[in-house]
C-alpha positions as CSV (number, residue, x, y, z in Angstrom):
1,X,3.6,-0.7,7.3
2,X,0.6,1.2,5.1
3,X,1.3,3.5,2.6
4,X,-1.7,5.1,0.2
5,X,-1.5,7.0,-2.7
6,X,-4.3,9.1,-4.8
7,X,-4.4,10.5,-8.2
8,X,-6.9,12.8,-9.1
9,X,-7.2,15.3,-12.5
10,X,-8.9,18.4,-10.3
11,X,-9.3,20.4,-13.4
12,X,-8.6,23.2,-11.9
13,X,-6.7,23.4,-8.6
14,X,-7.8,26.7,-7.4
15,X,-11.5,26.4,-8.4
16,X,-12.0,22.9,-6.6
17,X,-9.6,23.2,-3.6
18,X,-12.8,22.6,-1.0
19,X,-13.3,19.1,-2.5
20,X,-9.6,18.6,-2.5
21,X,-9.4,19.6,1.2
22,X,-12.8,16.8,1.4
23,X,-11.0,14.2,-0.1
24,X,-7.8,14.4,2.5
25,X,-9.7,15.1,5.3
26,X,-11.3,12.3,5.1
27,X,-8.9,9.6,3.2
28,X,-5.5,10.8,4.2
29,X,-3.4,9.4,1.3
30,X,-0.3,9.5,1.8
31,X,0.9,11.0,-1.6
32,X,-1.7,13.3,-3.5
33,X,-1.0,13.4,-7.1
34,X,-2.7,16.0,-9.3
35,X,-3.3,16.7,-13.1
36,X,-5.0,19.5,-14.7
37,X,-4.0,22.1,-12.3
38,X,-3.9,24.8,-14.4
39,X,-2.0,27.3,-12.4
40,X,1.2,28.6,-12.5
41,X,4.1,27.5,-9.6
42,X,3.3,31.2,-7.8
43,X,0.1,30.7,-7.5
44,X,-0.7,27.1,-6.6
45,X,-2.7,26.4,-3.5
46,X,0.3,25.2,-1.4
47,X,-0.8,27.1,1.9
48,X,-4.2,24.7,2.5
49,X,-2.1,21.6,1.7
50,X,0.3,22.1,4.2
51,X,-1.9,23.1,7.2
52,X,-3.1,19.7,6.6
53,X,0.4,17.8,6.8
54,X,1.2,18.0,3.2
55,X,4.5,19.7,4.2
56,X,6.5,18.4,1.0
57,X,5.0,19.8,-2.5
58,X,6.7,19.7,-6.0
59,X,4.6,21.3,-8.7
60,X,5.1,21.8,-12.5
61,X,2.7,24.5,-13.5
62,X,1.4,26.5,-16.3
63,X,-1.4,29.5,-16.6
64,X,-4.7,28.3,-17.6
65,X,-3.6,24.9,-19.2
66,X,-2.0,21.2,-18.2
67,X,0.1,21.4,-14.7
68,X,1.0,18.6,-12.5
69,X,1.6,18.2,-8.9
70,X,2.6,15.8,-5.9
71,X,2.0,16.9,-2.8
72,X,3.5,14.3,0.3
73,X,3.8,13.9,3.9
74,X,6.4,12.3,3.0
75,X,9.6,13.8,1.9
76,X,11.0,14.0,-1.5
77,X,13.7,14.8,-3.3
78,X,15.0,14.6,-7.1
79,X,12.5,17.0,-8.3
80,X,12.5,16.2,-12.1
81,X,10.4,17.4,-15.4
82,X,10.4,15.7,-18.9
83,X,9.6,17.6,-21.9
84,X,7.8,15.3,-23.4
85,X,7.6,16.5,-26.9
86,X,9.5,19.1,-26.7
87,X,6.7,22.0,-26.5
88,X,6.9,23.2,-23.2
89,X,4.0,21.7,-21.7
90,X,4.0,20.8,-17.7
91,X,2.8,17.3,-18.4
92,X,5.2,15.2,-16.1
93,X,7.1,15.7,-13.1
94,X,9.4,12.6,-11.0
95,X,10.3,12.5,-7.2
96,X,11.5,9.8,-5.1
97,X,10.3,9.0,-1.8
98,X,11.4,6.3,0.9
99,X,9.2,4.5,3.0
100,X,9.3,0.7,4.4
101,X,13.4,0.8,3.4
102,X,11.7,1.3,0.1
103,X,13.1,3.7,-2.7
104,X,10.6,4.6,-5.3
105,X,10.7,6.8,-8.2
106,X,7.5,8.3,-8.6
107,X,6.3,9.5,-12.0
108,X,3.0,11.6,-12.4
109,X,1.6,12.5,-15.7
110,X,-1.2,14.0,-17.7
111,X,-1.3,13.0,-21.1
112,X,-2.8,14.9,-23.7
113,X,-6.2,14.6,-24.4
114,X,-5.7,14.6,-28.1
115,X,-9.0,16.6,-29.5
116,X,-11.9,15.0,-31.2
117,X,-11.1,13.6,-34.4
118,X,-8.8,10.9,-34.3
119,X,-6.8,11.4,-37.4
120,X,-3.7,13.0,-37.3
121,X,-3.5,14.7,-40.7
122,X,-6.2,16.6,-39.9
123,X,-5.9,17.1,-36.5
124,X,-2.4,18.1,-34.8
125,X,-3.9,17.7,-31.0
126,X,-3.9,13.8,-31.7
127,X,-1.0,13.7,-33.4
128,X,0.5,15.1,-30.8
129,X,-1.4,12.8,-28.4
130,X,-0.2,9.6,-30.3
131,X,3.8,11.2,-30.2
132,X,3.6,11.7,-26.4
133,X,2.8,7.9,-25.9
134,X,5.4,7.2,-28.3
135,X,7.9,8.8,-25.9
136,X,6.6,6.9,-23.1
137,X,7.6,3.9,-24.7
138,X,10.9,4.6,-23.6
139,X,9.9,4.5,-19.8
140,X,11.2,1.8,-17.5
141,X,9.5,0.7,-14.5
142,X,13.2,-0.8,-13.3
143,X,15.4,2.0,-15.0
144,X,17.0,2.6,-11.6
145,X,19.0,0.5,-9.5
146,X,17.8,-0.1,-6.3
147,X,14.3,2.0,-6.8
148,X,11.1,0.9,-6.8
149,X,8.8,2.7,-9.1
150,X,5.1,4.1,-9.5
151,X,3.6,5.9,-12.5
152,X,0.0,7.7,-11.8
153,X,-1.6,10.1,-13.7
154,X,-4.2,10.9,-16.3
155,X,-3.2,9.1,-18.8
156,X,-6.8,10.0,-21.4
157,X,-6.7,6.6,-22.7
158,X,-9.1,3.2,-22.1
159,X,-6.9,0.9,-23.1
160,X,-9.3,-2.3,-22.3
161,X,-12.7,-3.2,-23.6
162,X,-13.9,-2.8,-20.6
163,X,-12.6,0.1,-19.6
164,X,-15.5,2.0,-21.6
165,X,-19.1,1.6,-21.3
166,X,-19.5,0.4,-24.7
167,X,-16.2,-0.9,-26.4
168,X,-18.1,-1.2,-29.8
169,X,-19.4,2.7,-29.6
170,X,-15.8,3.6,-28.9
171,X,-13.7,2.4,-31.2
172,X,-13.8,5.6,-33.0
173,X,-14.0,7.5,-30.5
174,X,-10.4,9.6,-28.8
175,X,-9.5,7.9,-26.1
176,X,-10.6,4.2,-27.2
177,X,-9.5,4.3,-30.7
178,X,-7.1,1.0,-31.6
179,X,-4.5,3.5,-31.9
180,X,-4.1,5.0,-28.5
181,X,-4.9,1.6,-27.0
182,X,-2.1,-0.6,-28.7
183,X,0.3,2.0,-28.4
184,X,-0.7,2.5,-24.3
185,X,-0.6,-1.2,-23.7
186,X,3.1,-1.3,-25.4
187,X,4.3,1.5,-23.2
188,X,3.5,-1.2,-20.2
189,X,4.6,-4.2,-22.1
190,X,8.0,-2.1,-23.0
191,X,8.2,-0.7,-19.6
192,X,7.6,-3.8,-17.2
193,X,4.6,-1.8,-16.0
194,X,2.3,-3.6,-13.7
195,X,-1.5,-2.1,-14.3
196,X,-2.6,-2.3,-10.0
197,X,-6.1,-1.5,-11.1
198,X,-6.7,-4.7,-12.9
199,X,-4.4,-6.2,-10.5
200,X,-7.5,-6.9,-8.2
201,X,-10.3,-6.5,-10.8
202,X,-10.3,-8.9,-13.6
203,X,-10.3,-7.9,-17.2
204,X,-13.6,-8.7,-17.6
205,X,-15.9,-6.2,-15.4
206,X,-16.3,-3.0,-16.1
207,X,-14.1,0.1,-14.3
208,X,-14.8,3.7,-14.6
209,X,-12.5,7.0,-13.1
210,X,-14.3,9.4,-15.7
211,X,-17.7,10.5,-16.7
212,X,-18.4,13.2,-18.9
213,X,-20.0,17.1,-17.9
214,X,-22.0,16.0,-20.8
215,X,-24.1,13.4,-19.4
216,X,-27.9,15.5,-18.6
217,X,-27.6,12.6,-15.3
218,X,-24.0,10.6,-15.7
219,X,-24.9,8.6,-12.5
220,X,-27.9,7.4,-14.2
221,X,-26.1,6.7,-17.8
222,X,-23.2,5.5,-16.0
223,X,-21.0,5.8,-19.8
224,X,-17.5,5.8,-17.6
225,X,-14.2,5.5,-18.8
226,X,-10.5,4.6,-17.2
227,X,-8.7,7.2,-17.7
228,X,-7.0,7.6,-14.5
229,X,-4.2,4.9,-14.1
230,X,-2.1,3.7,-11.4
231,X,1.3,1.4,-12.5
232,X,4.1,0.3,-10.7
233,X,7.0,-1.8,-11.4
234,X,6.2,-5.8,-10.5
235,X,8.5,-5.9,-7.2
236,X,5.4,-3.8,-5.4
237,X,2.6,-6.0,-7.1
238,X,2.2,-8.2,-4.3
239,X,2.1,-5.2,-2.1
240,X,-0.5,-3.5,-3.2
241,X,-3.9,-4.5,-0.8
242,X,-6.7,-3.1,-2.8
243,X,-7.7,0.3,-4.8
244,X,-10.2,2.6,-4.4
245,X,-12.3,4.5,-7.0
246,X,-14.3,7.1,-4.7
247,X,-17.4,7.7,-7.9
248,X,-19.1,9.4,-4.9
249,X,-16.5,12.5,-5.5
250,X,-18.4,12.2,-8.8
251,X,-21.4,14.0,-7.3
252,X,-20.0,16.3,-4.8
253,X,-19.9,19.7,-5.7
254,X,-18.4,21.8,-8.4
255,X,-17.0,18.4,-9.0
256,X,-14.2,17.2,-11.2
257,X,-15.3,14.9,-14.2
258,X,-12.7,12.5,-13.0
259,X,-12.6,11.3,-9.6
260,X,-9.6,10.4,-7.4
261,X,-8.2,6.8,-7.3
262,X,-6.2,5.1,-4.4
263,X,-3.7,2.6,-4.2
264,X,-3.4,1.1,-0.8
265,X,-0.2,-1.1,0.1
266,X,1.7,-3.1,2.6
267,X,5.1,-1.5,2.3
């Protein structure tokens, strides 16, 4: 039995809801995670998704900043947010879904960017940044009996060498620093996560989800990052068929400077 899930940051739900509506016409995941919706609960774009069979939507949302969502033709239940932090911020939000006599906790998250400069006593958006992932630390990818578990998201860090376009450039660089890496690749050593992107594609060739507004022609330059991530707990590792990066969504318009990755499995 297939099942397919897509993470995307939209930046910007309402703004780019035409390419959202491309993206499931055409690739049908099953589950649609979101970041950077930027919207608040009463006004998400829940009417589109649903004409198109997304008839189970959980959203954690917040006016012009952050917001998560997962939107399912599957159902869900056990609607959960975590604080991470403790400021507020819609950052996270849990379901669990069955499928295959599968139980899976689902996590979806978009962690903080963390600014430009990446010292923390001079700049309180990487501190914060660096204390998020600090709380992850504490997340299991078998905290729950019984359940399966996936983790998706924006996660705004590289963590491999090649995972940028130039590891060297980077190092100093938020995002790639030695910092954020180590401390992402503990929350998957501490967690039992399984990294399915690398599952398939050796450590060794490059992979890209992101490429900067900045870029005068970023097809060209090709200076990607991995920022988007897809995890799961090892039980659904030999489950998982291939994943997709769809760079075209790259170019289409009034595009998001991340593009949506899929996760195809056998469950």
């Amino acid at each position: 039995m297939g099942f397919s899930i897509t993470t995307w940051n939209i930046n910007s739900v309402r703004l780019r809801m035409p390419i959202v509506e491309q993206l499931v016409l055409k690739h049908r995941p099953d589950i649609l995670c979101l970041q950077e919706t930027k919207v608040t609960n009463d006004l998400f774009p829940a009417a589109p998704l649903r004409a198109m069979g997304y008839n189970h939507i959980i959203i954690h949302g917040q006016k012009g900043y952050h917001g998560v969502a997962i939107a399912s033709r599957i159902p869900l239940t056990e609607d959960h947010r975590q604080d991470y932090c403790g400021v507020g911020d819609a950052r996270h939000i849990s379901a669990i879904f069955e499928h295959g006599n599968r139980r899976v906790r689902l996590h979806n998250f978009y962690v903080p960017a963390g600014g430009d400069e990446p010292d923390r006593t001079i700049n309180p958006k990487f501190g914060h940044k660096l204390d998020f992932i600090e709380e992850m630390k504490l997340l299991k990818a078998n905290g729950e009996a019984n359940t399966s578990s996936i983790l998706v998201g924006d996660l705004n860090i590289a963590p491999l060498e090649h995972d940028v376009w130039s590891h060297k450039q980077l190092l100093k660089i938020v995002s790639h620093t030695p910092v954020e890496t180590e401390g992402l690749l503990e929350v998957m050593k501490r967690g039992a996560w399984l990294d399915l992107m690398r599952q398939h594609v050796p450590a060794s060739e490059k992979l890209y989800t992101w490429w900067s507004y900045r870029a005068k022609d970023w097809e060209a330059a090709d200076r990607g990052r991995r920022l988007d991530h897809i995890w799961s707990s090892s039980d659904l590792g030999p489950h998982l068929k291939r994943i997709e990066i769809l760079k075209e969504a790259r170019g289409w318009d009034r595009p998001s400077d991340h593009v949506p990755v899929t996760a195809h499995f056998d469950f």
